[in-house]
N, C-alpha and C positions, 0 to 999 in steps of 0.2 A: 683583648678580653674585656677590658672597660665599654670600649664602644660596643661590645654585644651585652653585656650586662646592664649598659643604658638605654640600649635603642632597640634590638633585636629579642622581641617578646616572643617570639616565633619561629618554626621554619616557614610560614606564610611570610611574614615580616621578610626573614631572607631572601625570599624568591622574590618581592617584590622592589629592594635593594637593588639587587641585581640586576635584576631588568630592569629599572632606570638609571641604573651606570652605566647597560649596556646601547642606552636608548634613550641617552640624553636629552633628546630635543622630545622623547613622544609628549603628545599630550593627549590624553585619553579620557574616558568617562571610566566609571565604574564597571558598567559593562563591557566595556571593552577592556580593560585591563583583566576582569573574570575571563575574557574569551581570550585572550594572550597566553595566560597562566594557565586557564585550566583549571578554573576554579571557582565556585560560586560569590556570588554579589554577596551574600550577607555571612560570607566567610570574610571578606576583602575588607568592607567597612569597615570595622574596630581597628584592624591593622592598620589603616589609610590613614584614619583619624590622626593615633598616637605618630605615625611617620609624619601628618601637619603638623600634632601638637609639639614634635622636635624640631620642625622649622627644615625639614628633610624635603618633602613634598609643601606642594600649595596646592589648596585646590578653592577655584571661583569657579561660580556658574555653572556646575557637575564637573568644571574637566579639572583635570587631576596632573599638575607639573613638578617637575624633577627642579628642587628650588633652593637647594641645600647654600648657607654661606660658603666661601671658599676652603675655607681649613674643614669643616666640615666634607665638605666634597672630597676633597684629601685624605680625608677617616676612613670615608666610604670607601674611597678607591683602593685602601691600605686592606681595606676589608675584603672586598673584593679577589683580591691580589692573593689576601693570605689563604683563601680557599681552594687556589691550584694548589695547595700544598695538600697534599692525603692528609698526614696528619695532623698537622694546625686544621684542617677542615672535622676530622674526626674532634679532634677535643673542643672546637666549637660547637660542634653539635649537640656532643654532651654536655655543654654549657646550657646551651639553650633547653633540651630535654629535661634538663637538673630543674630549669626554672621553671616550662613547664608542669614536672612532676614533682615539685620538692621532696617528697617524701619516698623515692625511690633508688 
């Protein structure tokens, strides 16, 4: 809950967690990480940014790497982990929805 409270402003945020724990080594541009996902370039960037600015992602020269420290990585992976779970996955979502929408 901490680690979505701190790092997961999003279900964009999420999906793109995920696909670099699932995909360790990618190294991508913006647009191709949009074409991965499924989703547009200037949906992506704000997300991208704050995943740099937590030292999650790096990104030089447009490409975009999976660069998390190690216990950090582990967070991830916890996180990850805890969304095979139906309902740890349900009450994360409403976490993140909550932040989303505070007011509903």
């Amino acid at each position: 809950m901490e680690f979505v409270d701190q790092h997961v402003r999003s279900l964009l945020t999420w999906d793109i967690l995920v696909f670099y724990h699932r995909n360790p080594d990618a190294v991508l541009d913006l647009e191709g990480l949009a074409s991965r996902l499924g989703r547009r370039v200037e949906e992506l960037e704000p997300e991208v940014d704050a995943l740099c600015d937590s030292r999650i992602l790096s990104k030089a020269g447009g490409l975009i790497r999976y660069r998390p420290a190690t216990q950090m990585r582990e967070t991830v992976a916890k996180f990850v982990e805890s969304c095979q779970d139906r309902g740890r996955r349900l009450a994360l979502i409403a976490l993140v929805l909550h932040k989303i929408n505070p007011g509903q």
